[in-house]
FIVO-975397 format. One record per residue (C-alpha): x, y, z. Coordinates in steps of 0.05 Angstrom, whole numbers, plus 32768, in hexadecimal, padded with zeros to 4 digits. Example, Ala and Ser with C-alpha at 12.3 -4.5 7.8 and 13.67 -1.06 7.14 Angstrom:
2
80F67FA6809C/81117FEB808F/
//
This chain:
752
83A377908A68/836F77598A62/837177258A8D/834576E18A80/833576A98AAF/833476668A81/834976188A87/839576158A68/837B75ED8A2E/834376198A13/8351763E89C9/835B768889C1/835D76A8898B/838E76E78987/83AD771F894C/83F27715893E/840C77548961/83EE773489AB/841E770B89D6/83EE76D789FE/840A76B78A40/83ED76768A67/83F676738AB0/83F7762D8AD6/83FF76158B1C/840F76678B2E/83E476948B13/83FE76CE8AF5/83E677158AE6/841B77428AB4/8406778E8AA2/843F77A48A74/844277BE8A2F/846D77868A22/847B774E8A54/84C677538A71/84CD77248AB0/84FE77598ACD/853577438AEC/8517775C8B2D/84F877238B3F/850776DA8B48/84EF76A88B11/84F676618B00/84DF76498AB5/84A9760F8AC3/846776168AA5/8451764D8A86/844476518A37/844E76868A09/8438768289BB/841776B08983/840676A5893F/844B76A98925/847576758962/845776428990/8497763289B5/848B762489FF/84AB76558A3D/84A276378A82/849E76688ABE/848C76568B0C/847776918B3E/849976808B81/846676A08BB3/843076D08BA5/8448771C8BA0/8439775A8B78/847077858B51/846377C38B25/848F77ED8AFD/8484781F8AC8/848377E98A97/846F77AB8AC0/843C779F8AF4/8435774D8B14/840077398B41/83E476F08B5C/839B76D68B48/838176938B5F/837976718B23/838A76708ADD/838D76A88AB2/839A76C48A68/83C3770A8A5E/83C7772C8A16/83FC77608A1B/83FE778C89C9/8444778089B9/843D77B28980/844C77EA89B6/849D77DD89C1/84A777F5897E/848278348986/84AD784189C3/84F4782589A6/84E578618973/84C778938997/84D8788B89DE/850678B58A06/853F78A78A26/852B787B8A64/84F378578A4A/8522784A8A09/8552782B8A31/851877F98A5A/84F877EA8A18/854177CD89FC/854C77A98A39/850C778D8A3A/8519777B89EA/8551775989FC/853877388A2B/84FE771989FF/8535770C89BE/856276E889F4/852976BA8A09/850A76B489C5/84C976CE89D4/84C776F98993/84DD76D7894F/850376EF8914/84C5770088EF/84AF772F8920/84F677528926/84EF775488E0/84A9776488CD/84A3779D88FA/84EC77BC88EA/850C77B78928/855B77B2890F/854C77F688EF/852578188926/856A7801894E/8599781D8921/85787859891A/8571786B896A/85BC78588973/85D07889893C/85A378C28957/85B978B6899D/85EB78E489C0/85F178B789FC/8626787B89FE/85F878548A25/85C0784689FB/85EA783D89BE/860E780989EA/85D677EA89FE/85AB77EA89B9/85F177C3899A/85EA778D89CE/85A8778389BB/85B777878970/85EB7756897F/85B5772D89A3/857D772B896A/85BB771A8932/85D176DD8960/859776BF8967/857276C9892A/85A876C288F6/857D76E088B5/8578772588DF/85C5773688CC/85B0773E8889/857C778088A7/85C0779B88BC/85E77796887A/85D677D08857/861178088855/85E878398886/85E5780588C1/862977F488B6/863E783D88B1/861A784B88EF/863B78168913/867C782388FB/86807862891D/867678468964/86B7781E8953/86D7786C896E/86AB787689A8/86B5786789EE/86D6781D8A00/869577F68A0D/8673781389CD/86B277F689A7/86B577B789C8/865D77AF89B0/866777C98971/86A177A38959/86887760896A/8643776E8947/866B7782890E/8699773A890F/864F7713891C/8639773C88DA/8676772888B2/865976E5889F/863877038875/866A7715882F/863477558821/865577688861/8694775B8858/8695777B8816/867477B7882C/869777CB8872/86DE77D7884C/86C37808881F/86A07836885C/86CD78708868/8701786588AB/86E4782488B6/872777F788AA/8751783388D2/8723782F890E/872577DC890B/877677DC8907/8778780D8945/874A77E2896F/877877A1895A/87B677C6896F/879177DC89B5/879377C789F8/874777AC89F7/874E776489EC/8705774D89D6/870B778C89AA/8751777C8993/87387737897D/87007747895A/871477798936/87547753891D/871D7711890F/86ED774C88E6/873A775B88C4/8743771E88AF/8702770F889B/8703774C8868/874F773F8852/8746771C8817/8734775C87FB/8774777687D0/875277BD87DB/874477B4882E/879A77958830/87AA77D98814/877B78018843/879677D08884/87DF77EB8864/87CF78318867/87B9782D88A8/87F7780788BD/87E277BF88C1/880E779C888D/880277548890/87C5774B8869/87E37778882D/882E774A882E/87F67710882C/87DE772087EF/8826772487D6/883276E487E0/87F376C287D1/87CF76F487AB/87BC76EB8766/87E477138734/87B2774C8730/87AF774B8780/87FA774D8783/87FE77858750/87CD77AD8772/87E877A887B4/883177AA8798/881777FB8777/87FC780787B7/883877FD87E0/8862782287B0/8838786587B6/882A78618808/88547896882A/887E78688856/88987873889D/88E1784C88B5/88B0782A88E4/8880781188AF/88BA77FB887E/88DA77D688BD/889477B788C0/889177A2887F/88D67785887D/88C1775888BA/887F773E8898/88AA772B885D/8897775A8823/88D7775D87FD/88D9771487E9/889F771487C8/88A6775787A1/88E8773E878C/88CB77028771/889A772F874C/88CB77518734/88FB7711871A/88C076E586F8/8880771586F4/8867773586B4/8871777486A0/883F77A086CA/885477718708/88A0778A8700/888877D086F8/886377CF8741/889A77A18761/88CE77D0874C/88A5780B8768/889977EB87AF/88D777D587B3/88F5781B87AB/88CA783087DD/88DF77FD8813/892B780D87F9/8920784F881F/892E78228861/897C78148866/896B77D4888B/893F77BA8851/897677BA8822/89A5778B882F/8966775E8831/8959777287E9/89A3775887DC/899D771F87F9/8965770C87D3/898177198793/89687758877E/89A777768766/89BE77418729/8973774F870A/89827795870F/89BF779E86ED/899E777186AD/8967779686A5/899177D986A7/89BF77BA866D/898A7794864F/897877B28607/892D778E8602/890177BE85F0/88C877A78616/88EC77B08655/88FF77FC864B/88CB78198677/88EC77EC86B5/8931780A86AE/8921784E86DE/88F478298710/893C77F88710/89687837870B/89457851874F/8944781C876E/8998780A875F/89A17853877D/8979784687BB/89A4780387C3/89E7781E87B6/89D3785B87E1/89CF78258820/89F977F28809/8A2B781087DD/8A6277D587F1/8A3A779A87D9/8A3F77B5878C/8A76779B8764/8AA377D3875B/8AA677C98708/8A5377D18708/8A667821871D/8A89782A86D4/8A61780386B8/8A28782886CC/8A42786D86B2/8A4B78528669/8A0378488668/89F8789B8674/89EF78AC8628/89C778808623/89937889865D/896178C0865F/896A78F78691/893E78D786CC/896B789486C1/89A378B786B8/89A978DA86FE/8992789F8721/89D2787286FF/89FF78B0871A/89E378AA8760/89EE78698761/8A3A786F874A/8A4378AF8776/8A28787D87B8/8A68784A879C/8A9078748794/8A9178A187CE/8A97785F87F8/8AD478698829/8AE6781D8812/8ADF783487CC/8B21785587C0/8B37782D8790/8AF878318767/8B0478788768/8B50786E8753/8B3A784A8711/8AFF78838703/8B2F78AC86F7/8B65788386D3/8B26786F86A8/8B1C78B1868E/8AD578BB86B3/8AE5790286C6/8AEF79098681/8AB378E08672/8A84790986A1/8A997955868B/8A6579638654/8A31794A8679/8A35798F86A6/8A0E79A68672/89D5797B8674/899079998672/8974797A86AB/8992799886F2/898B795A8716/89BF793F86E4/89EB797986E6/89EF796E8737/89FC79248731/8A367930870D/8A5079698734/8A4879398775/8A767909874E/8AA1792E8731/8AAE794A8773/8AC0790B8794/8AE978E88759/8B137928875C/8B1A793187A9/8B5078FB87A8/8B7D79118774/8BC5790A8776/8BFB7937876C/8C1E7918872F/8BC879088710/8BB979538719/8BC9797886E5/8BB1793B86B4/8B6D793586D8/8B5B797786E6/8B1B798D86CC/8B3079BF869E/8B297A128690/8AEC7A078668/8AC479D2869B/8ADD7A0786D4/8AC07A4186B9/8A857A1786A7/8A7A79F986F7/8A877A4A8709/8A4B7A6086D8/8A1D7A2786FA/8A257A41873A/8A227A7F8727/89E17A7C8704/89C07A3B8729/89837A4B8746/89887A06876B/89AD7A0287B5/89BB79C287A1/89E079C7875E/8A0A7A0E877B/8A2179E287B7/8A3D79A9878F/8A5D79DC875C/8A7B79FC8797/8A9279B387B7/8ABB79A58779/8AD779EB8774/8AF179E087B1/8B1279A787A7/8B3F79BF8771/8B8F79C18790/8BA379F887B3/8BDC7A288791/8BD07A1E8754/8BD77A5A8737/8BC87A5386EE/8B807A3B8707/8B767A7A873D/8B767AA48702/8B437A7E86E1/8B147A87871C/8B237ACE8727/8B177ACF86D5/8AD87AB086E1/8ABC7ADF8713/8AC37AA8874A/8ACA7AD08785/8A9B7B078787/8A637AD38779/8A7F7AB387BA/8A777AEF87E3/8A337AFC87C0/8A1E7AB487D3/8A237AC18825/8A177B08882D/89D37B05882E/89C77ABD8855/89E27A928887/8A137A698883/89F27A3388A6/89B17A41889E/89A779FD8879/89D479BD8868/89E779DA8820/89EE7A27883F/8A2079FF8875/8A4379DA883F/8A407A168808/8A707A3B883B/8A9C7A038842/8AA87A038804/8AB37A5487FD/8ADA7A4C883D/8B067A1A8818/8B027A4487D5/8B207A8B87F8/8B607A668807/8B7A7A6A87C0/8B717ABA87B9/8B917AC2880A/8BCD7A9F87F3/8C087AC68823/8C3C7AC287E5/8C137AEE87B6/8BFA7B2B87CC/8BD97B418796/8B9E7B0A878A/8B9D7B1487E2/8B967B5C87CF/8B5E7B438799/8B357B2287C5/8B357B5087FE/8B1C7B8D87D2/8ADE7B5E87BA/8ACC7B578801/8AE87B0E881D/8B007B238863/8AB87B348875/8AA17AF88859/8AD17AD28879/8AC77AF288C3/8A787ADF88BB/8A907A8F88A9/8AAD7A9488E4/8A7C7AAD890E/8A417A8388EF/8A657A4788C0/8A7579FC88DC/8AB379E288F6/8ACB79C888B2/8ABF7A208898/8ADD7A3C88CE/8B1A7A1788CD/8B1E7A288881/8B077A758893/8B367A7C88CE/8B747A5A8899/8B647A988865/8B687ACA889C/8BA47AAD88B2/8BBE7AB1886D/8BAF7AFA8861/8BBB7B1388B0/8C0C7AEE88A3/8C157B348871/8BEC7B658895/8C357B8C88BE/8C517B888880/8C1C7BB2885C/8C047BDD88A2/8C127C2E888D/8C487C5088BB/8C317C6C88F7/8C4B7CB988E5/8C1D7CD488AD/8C4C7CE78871/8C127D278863/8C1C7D4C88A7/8BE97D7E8895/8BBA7D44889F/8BAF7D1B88E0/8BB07CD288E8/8B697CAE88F9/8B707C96893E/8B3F7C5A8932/8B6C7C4D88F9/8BA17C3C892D/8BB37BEC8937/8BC87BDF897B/8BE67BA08960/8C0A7BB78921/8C177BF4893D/8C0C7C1D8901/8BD07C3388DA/8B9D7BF888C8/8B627BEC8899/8B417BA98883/8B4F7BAF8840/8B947BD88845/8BB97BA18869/8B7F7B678878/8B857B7F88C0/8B537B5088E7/8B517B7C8920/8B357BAF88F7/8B057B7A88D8/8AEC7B648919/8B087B238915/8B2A7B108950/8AE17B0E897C/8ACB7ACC8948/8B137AB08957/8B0E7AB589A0/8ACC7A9D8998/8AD47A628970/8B0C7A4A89A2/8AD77A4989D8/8AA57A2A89B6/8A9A79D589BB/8AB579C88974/8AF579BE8979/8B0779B48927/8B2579FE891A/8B4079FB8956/8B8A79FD892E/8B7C7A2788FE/8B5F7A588925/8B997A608958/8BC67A60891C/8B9E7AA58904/8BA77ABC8947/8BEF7AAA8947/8BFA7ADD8911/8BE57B0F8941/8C297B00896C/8C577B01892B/8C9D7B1B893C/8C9C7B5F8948/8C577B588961/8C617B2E8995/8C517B5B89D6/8C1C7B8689B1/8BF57B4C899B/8BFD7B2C89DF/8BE07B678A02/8BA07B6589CE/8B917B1A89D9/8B957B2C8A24/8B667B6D8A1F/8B287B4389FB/8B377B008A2C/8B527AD989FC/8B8C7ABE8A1B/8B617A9B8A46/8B3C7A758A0B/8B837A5889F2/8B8E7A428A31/8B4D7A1F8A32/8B6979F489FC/8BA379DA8A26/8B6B79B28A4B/8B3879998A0E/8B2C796289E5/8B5A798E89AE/8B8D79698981/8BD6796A8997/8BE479A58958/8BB679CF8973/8BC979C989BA/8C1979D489A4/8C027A158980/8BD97A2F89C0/8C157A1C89E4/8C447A4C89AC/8C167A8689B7/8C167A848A09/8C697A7C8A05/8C5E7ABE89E1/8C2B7ADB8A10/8C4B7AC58A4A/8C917AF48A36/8C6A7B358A56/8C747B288AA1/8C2A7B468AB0/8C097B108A88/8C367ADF8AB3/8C1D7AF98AEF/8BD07B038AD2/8BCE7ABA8AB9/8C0E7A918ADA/8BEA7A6F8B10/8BAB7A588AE3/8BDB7A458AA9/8C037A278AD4/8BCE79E58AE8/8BC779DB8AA1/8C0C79D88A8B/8C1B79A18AC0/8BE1797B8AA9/8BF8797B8A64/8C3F796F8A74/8C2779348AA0/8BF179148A6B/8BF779378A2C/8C1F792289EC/8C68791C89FC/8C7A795289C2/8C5D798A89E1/8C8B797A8A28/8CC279A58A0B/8C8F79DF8A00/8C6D79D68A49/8CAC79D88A67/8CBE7A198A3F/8C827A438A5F/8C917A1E8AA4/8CD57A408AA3/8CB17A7C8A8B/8C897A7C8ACA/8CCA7A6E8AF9/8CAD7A2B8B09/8CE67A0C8AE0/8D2E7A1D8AD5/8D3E7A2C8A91/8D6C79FA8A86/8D3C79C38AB7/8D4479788A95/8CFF79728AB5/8CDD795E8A74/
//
């Protein structure tokens, strides 16, 4: 420090890295390496002067009363009369780049202090690199604090000397910022409002949307619960929007207003561009809700109707990929989307060929949501267009028919299908090349000919030659898909119809069936679930009761083990189809059981041969004996399970069990593996009236043998009364049956 004693107005001549300061009325001693005026102390601006070679602006101070205060950085004392104090100002940038952490943090205060009250210029900032000193210090620093506090005096030095932003503009500043915008809350709040005071500049804006994570971090500040942050960064948003490039990066990080912007106002290329975009972003309901509610589908509809050629490509596109959202489509409708459609798929203008399977999709998508709001003659209209599509086309116009069509208000569009000859009309295309094709048809096929009448069968049926074909594609599909909707229509085909049995059993039908589930689950996955349904469905033609023979068939190739596991593993809907073929083959199993005296004496019966129902000698495939098979367990099971669908068909299987002649044997089973208390449990569930008056047939038949009437009388007993008192009127006649049975009745009681 040098301190000189002269009049206020004599000259002095100093370098341009010396601060000089002129003390009246007070005078002043300051010993700093930069003078600060801490907040310590109490101040009032009056008359003291402060200039250098570069400004010769005028700062007032007044000393209230004599003191003395020192500090690592600052020491004030009191003279007598006037002095002079040159304090090197070169030294604060020597310790903003080298100093450590506490005397970095006074040196930025004290910088701040001196940029807040203008006693350093622009030049200076600039001349001695100050902007870059910062920038690098707050990317080398490790503690929040200092980055937080070098910002705010970034911030500072850009508001009051405007040409400084420019220092901060080049990609590694802005970089370096940008990655405070995920640090701590106060570090956010800094950073993004120096980066909004830097946006006036366009070299800015240009620059921040191409810095890696930059947009992401400025959308998740606008959607958080900081306000100042929230504003500026949706002000910086803004500010950068008119970018097509930053509307697409703000979409992908799930801000969608700036991108339907461009839609709307855009110029054509922006709207193309932002159009592809939205057409390739992977799209959650959420988002497409989002979308719908900023208005995007107007616009790309519009595109689509009066654009040029690329601008109908990308409409198309985006559009499909909004489709995917069941709420967005009846918007699409309403805005005329579907008349355009249909043209362009019947239009025959060349130029216009590459929009037909962007318009194919998207008519799938809308008649997979809205399959009502199509005119039901655009379905067969559709379909004569096949031959003439190319495979991709092709299986989007059979989507779109197959979402008509299987419509439950569609009936009658299914009624003229088939008086249209479209069965007909779809056959040879089961052997298309392409597999997607092949199970587009099978899908339709399968629900034109689920409705068909008794007196349109035989003229509608598929045919020998399809059938054997549709049994070869399941056989040799490697595709889930394509051996599930082979084995849908299969199943579909009437019941007793003998003359097409034998062409499945021709055709090696069944023991691909029983190959098919041996080795998986049967509801492992949707198609496994729905692949035994249809088996399920498909074993009821070879367990037909009246012929033995094709019963005798199917048992040899293994379907009574097949069966028992759809039963134990398959849906409601398979093991009400299971439990009807085990039914159908357990109705002939006393007539086929061996006697129980061995006609070769020399040899003697198996006792585990024995059927303590049948009362003869049992095996699965001898006489389809499901206590041999292990079948009853599944039955028992399935009653007591909380899907009530087989609930029917499986007491009708177990029904078979209590056939005459069997009657007291069979009872005495269900009673040994507690199974009479399962039908009873169906007295008092949710179960249909059918399957209630069966349960009710089978404990009339239990209930004969007077130790099951003592075992079970007084629990059966509550039920019965229950039912007779709320249940369908029809079964009062049965209830009052067992009641009588139980001596809680007379026989002949008018009761019910």
């Amino acid at each position: 420090m040098a301190v000189f004693p002269i009049e206020p107005s004599s000259p002095i001549q100093v370098s341009q890295h010396w601060m000089i300061l002129r003390g009246k009325n007070t005078p002043i001693g300051i010993h700093a390496p930069f003078p600060s005026f801490c907040p310590t102390f109490t101040r009032q601006r009056q008359t003291l002067a402060a200039f250098s070679p570069k400004q010769q602006s005028l700062i007032t101070y007044t000393i209230s009363h004599p003191f003395l205060y020192s500090s690592p950085h600052i020491t004030l004392f009191t003279h007598h009369h006037p002095f002079i104090m040159i304090v090197e100002i070169g030294e604060i940038v020597l310790k903003l780049k080298f100093g450590g952490d506490e005397e970095l943090r006074g040196t930025v205060n004290e910088l701040g202090v001196l940029v807040e009250e203008r006693r350093v210029d622009g030049d200076w900032i600039s001349e001695e690199g100050v902007v870059s000193v910062l920038v690098d210090r707050m990317s080398a620093r490790e503690g929040g604090i200092e980055r937080v506090e070098i910002i705010r005096v970034l911030r500072c030095i850009v508001r009051e000397f405007d040409h400084c932003k420019g220092l901060m503009a080049d990609v590694t500043s802005l970089t370096t910022l940008i990655k405070s915008l995920a640090r701590d809350a106060a570090e956010r709040r800094e950073a993004v409002g120096l980066l909004l005071d830097l946006c006036h500049l366009s070299v800015v804006r240009r620059r921040i949307g191409r810095i890696k994570g930059c947009i992401l971090m400025l959308v998740t500040l606008m959607n958080g619960d900081d306000p100042l942050a929230s504003s500026d960064a949706g002000k910086i948003l803004n500010a950068i929007s008119q970018n097509a490039q930053n509307a697409i990066h703000m979409a992908e990080a799930g801000y969608f207003v700036p991108l339907v912007q461009h839609l709307k106002e855009g110029s054509e290329m922006s709207k193309i561009l932002t159009a592809t975009a939205l057409s390739k972003m992977v799209l959650s309901e959420q988002s497409r809700a989002s979308l719908g509610e900023n208005g995007s589908v107007e616009p790309l509809i519009i595109m689509f109707k009066s654009g040029k050629l690329e601008a109908k490509i990308s409409a198309l596109h985006a559009l499909e990929n909004l489709s995917l959202s069941a709420n967005l489509v009846p918007v699409m409708l309403s805005s005329g989307i579907l008349s355009p459609l249909l043209q362009l798929l019947f239009s025959v203008t060349s130029s216009l060929t590459s929009l037909r399977e962007p318009a194919a999709a998207l008519l799938a998508k809308v008649a997979q949501s809205e399959p009502s709001q199509i005119s039901k003659d655009v379905a067969s209209q559709m379909l004569s267009l096949l031959s003439l599509s190319s495979p991709l086309i092709r299986c989007h116009l059979l989507q779109a028919v197959h979402s008509i069509a299987s419509h439950p208000s569609s009936s009658k569009v299914r009624s003229d299908m088939k008086t249209n000859g479209v069965v007909r009309l779809l056959l040879p295309f089961l052997s298309d090349s392409d597999v997607k094709v092949r199970v587009a048809i099978l899908n339709l096929l399968d629900t034109i000919t689920k409705e068909l009448t008794e007196d349109l069968e035989q003229e509608y049926l598929i045919g020998e030659d399809y059938t054997r074909m549709i049994v070869r594609i399941v056989s040799t599909s490697v595709l889930e898909a394509e051996k599930a909707a082979g084995l849908s229509l299969l199943s579909g085909f009437p019941i007793g119809d003998k003359q097409m049995t034998n062409v499945l059993k021709g055709a090696n039908l069944l023991p691909i069936l029983v190959s098919e589930l041996s080795s998986s689950s049967c509801n492992s996955t949707p198609l496994k679930s729905s692949m035994s349904e249809a088996i399920a469905s498909i074993t009821m033609w070879f367990t037909d009761p009246s012929d033995k023979k094709t019963q005798r068939y199917a048992v040899e190739l293994g379907v009574i083990p097949l069966l028992v596991k759809i039963l134990s593993e398959g849906s409601g809907t398979a093991k009400l189809r299971a439990a009807t073929s085990l039914a159908q083959l357990s109705q002939n199993s006393p007539s086929l059981r061996r006697s129980n005296v061995s006609r070769w004496t020399c040899i003697s019966p198996s006792r585990d041969a024995f059927c303590e129902v049948h009362g003869g000698y049992c095996t699965v495939k001898g006489n389809f004996c499901l206590i041999k098979a292990g079948a009853i367990p599944p039955l028992i099971l399935a009653l007591r399970g909380k899907e009530k669908e087989a609930d029917e068909a499986v007491l009708n299987c177990l029904a078979t069990l209590l056939q005459d002649g069997l009657s007291e044997n069979g009872s005495n089973f269900l009673a040994k593996i507690h199974g009479v208390e399962a039908i009873m449990s169906i007295l008092e569930s949710g179960t249909m009236t059918k399957a209630k008056e069966k349960a009710l047939w089978i404990l009339e038949r239990v209930f004969h043998v007077q130790a099951h009437r003592l075992k079970y009388g007084d629990s059966a007993q509550v039920l019965l009364i229950d039912l007779a008192q709320t249940g369908d009127p029809c079964l009062k006649p049965m209830v009052a049956r067992i009641l009588a049975q139980l001596e809680l009745l007379q026989v002949q009681s008018s009761y019910f």
